[in-house]
N, C-alpha and C positions, 0 to 999 in steps of 0.2 A: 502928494507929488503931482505936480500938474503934468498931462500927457499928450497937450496941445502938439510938445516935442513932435509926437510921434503919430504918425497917420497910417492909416490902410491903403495899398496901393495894389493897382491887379498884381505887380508882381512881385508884392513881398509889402513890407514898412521901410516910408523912409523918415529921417532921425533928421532933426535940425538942431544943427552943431553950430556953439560960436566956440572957435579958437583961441587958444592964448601961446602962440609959440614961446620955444625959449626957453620954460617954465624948468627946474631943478628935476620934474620926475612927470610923467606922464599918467595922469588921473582924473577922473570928474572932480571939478572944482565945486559944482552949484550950478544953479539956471539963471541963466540970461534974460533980462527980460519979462513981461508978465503974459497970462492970455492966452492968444492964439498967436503971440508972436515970441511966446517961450523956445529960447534955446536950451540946450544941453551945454553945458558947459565945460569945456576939457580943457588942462592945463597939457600941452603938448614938450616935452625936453628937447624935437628934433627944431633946430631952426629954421624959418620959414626960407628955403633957398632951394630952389634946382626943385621943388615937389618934394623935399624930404619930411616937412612938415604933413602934406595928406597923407603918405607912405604909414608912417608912423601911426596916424590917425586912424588909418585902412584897417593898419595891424591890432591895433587896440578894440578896436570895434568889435573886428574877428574873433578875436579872445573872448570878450566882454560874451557876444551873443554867439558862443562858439559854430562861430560859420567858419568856414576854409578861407580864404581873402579874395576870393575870386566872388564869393556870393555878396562882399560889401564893394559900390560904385561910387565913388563921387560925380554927385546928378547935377549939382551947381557951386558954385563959389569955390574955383580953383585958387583963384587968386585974392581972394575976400578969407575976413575970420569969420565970416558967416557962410554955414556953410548946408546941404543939403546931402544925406547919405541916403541911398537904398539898399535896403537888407534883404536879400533873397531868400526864399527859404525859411522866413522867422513872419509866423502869425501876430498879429496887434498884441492880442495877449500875453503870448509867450513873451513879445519885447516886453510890455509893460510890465510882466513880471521880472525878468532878469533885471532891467533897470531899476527896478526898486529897490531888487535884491544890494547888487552892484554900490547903488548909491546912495542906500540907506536914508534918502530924502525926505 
């Protein structure tokens, strides 16, 4: 699995998401992308309207790397499918592991 996705940051890892609103159920699709400019890729169910599509995303994230939802931010691309999370609280590793787990890539 490539983990270009995910970087070390002083305050946590942040996770570079491409979106797919809309989508029938809310899961990793696959990565976006190759490199260092590999996204994450998640099929999102909420529609991209009013923020309920990052909401949703927020929440998944939270699950996914069981943080509380307050520890996952969106750092960039409110309104883009590309998008930029930061995880508080969760070591490079620890992501890289759950993500694997997760997504069996």
């Amino acid at each position: 699995m490539s983990t270009a996705m995910l970087r070390e940051t002083k305050g946590g890892v942040s996770l570079a998401v491409r979106a797919q609103p809309g989508a029938k159920k809310t899961a990793i699709s696959g990565i976006y992308g190759e490199g260092t400019a590999a996204q994450l890729k998640i099929a999102v169910h909420a529609p991209p309207l009013e923020g309920r599509a990052n909401a949703a995303l927020i929440a998944f994230l939270a699950e996914l790397f069981d943080l509380p939802r307050h520890s996952v931010e969106l750092v960039s691309g409110e309104l883009s499918r590309s998008k930029v999370f930061l995880l508080r609280g969760v070591t490079l590793a620890q992501a890289e592991a759950l993500l694997a787990k997760a997504a069996k890539l």
